[in-house]
C-alpha positions, 0 to 999 in steps of 0.5 A: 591964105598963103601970105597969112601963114607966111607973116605968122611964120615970120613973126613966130621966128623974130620973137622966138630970140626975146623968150627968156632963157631957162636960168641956171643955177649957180654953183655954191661958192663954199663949194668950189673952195672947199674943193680948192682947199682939199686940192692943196691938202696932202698925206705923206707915209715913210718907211725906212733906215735910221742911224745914231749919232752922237758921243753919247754912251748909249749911242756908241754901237748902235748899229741902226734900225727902222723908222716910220712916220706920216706928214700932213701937208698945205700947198701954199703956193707952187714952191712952198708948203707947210704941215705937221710931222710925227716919226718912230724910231726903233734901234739896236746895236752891241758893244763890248766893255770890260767888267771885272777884266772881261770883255763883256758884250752889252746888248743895246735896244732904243725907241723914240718918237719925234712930233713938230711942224715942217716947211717944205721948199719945192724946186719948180722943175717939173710937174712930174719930177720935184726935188726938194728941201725942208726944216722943221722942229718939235719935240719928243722922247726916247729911251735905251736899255743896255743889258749884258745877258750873261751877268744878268744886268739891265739898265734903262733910261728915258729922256725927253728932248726938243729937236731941229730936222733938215732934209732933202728929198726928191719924188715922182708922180706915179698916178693923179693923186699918188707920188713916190719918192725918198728922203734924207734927214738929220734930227739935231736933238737937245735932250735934258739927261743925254750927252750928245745923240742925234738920228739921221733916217734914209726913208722911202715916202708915198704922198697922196694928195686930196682931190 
């Protein structure tokens, strides 16, 4: 009887290899690629200082203002992505002028926005820490308005314009998803009515990337 259980035992253990695995399912592959794709996808906002330069006579006594923006970006690979920008600019400024022999004080407001494509070249130094450096162009629109208060007078003009933006920048993960950094950059524009008048923005920008 023995002997029995044994051989019983002995032929239940050899056969148990040869039971099928339970299978498992596959994983989707449109799945894995969308999640691969939103990997590389990224939002960026910015915050900060913009400046006027130009021989233009709206920009003569522009003091400065703010500026604010947002940019999407695609990795394409580990140096270089690719995106779209849009940027607002809001500035103020003063000048003096002689009207009739009197120094009269003008008041200057401007706005403007700036929307295009942008390349952006990464410094390969670190996961941590990354320069880099971008170009891009677009188009937009601004205006100015001049007024001396004390004679009652405004004036104000718009105008479009096409444009070429270069930076640098350099930021720093700050969590899985989250970067902080900051950014300089000199919008070269090429407007149908204004003489010359260009920006530059000194800007603070936080990057999130999708999971």
């Amino acid at each position: 009887m023995r002997a029995v259980i044994f051989i019983i035992g002995i032929c239940t253990f050899s056969l148990a290899p040869l039971r099928p695995a339970r299978a498992q399912t596959p994983a989707s592959p449109g799945a894995a690629d969308s999640s691969a794709s939103m990997k590389n996808f990224s939002i960026e906002g910015n915050l900060g200082y913009n400046g006027c330069k130009g021989d233009d006579d709206y920009c003569d006594g522009i003091w400065g203002g703010v500026t604010a923006g947002f940019k999407g970006l695609y990795r394409l690979n580990q140096v270089f992505s690719v995106g779209f920008s849009w940027q607002y600019f809001k500035m103020w400024g003063d000048r003096t002028e002689d009207y009739m022999g009197n120094g009269v004080k003008i008041d200057l407001e401007g706005s403007a926005w700036a929307a295009g494509f942008e390349v952006r070249f990464h410094f390969p130094i670190s996961s941590e820490f990354r320069p880099y450096v971008f170009a891009g162009l677009g188009v937009g629109d601004g205006d100015v308005e001049a007024t001396a208060s004390s004679y009652d007078i405004s004036e104000k003009h718009s105008d479009d314009n096409s444009y070429l933006v270069m930076g640098v920048g350099v930021e720093k993960s700050i969590g899985p998803q989250l970067h902080a950094g900051v950014a300089f950059s000199f919008y070269k524009n090429d407007w149908d009515d204004f003489d010359s008048l260009d920006y530059f923005v000194l800007a603070g920008t936080i990057r999130y990337t999708f999971k």
